[in-house]
C-alpha positions as CSV (number, residue, x, y, z in Angstrom):
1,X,0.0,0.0,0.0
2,X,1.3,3.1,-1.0
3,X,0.4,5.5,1.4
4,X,1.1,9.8,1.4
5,X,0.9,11.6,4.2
6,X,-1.6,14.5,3.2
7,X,0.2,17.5,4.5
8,X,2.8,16.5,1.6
9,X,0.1,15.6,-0.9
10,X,-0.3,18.5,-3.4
11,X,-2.8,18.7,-6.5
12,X,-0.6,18.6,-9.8
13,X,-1.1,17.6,-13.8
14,X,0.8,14.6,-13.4
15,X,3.0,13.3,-16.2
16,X,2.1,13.0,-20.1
17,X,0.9,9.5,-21.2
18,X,0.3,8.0,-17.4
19,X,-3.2,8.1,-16.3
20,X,-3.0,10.7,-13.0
21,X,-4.1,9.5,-9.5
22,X,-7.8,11.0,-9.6
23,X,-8.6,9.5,-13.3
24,X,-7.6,6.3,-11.2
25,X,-10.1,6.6,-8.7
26,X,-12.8,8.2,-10.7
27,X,-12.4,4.8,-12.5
28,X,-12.7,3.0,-10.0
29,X,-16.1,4.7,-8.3
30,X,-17.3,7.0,-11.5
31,X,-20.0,4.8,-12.2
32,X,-23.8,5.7,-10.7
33,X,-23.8,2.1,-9.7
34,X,-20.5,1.4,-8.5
35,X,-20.8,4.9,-6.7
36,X,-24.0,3.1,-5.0
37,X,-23.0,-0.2,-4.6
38,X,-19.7,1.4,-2.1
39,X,-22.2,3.6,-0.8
40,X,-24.6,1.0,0.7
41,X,-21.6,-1.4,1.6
42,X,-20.1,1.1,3.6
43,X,-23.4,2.2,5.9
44,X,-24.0,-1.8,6.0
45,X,-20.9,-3.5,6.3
46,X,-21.6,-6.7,4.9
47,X,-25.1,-7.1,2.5
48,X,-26.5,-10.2,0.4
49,X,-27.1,-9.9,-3.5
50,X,-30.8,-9.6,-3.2
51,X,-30.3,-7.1,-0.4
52,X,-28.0,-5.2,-2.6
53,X,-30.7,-5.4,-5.8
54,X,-33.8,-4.1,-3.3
55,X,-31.7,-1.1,-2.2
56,X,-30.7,0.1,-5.6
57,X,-33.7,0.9,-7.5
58,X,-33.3,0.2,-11.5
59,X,-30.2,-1.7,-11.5
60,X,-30.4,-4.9,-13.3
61,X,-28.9,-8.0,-12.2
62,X,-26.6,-8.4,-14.6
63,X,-25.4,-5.2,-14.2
64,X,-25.4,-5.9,-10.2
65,X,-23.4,-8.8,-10.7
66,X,-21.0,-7.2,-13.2
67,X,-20.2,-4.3,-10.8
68,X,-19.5,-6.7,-7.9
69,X,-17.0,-8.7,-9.8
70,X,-15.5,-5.6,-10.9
71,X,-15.1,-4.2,-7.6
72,X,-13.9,-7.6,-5.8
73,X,-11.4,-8.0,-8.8
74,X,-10.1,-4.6,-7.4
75,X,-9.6,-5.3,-4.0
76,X,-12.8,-3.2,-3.0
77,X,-14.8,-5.5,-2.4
78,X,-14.8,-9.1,-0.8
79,X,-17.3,-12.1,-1.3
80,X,-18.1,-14.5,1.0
81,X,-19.9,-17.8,-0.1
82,X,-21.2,-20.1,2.9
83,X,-21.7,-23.5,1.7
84,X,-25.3,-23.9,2.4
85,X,-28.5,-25.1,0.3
86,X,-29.4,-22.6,-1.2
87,X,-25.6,-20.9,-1.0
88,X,-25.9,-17.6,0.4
89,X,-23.4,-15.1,-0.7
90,X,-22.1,-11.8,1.5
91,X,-20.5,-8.6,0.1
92,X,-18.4,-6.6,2.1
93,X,-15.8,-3.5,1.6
94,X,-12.3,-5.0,2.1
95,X,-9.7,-2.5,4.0
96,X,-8.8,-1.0,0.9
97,X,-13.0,-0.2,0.2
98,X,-12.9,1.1,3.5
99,X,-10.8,4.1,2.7
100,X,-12.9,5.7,0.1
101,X,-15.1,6.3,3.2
102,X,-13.5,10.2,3.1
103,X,-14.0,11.0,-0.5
104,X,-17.9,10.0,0.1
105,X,-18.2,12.0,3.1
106,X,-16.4,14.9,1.5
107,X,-18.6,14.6,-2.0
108,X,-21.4,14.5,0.6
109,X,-19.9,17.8,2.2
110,X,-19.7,19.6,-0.8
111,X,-23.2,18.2,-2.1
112,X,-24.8,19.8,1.3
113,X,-23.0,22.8,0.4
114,X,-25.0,22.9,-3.1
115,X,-28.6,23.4,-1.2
């Protein structure tokens, strides 16, 4: 983990041809869904598929299920399957999920400040 303290963290261009820190995340969490998905995860902890499907209105399952293995194929999130008849399957953030936790208060922040 490659960690900066934030006093010495300073907003720059970045270098030509490398894709710069904040087009990382944004492609990480730019999607409505995968935005929502983190969202829920983190006031939650730990939520099923069909859980996950009732709280976000419109999404399809495919598209559920796309996002989720995106995410846990990014270290974001983890899935759990418990061997039981019918398998039941858990999503949770994994440490590195956690630490978006600031950039969603402080969107949150700034969207209070829009009002």
């Amino acid at each position: 983990m490659n960690t900066i303290e934030p006093e010495s963290l300073k907003l720059t261009r970045g270098t030509l041809g490398e894709l710069c820190p904040i087009a990382k995340t944004l492609d990480v969490i730019g999607t409505k869904w995968t935005f929502l998905i983190i969202r829920d995860l983190l006031l939650d902890d730990t939520l099923r598929f069909s859980q996950l499907l009732r709280s976000l209105e419109g999404i399809s399952p495919k598209t559920l299920a796309l996002r989720l293995r995106e995410l846990e194929n990014q270290d974001i999130v983890a899935r759990k399957v418990y061997p039981e008849v019918p398998p039941r399957v858990e999503y949770s953030l994994t440490e590195k999920g956690r630490r978006l936790e600031g950039i969603f208060i402080e969107l949150k922040r700034f969207g209070l400040s829009l009002d």
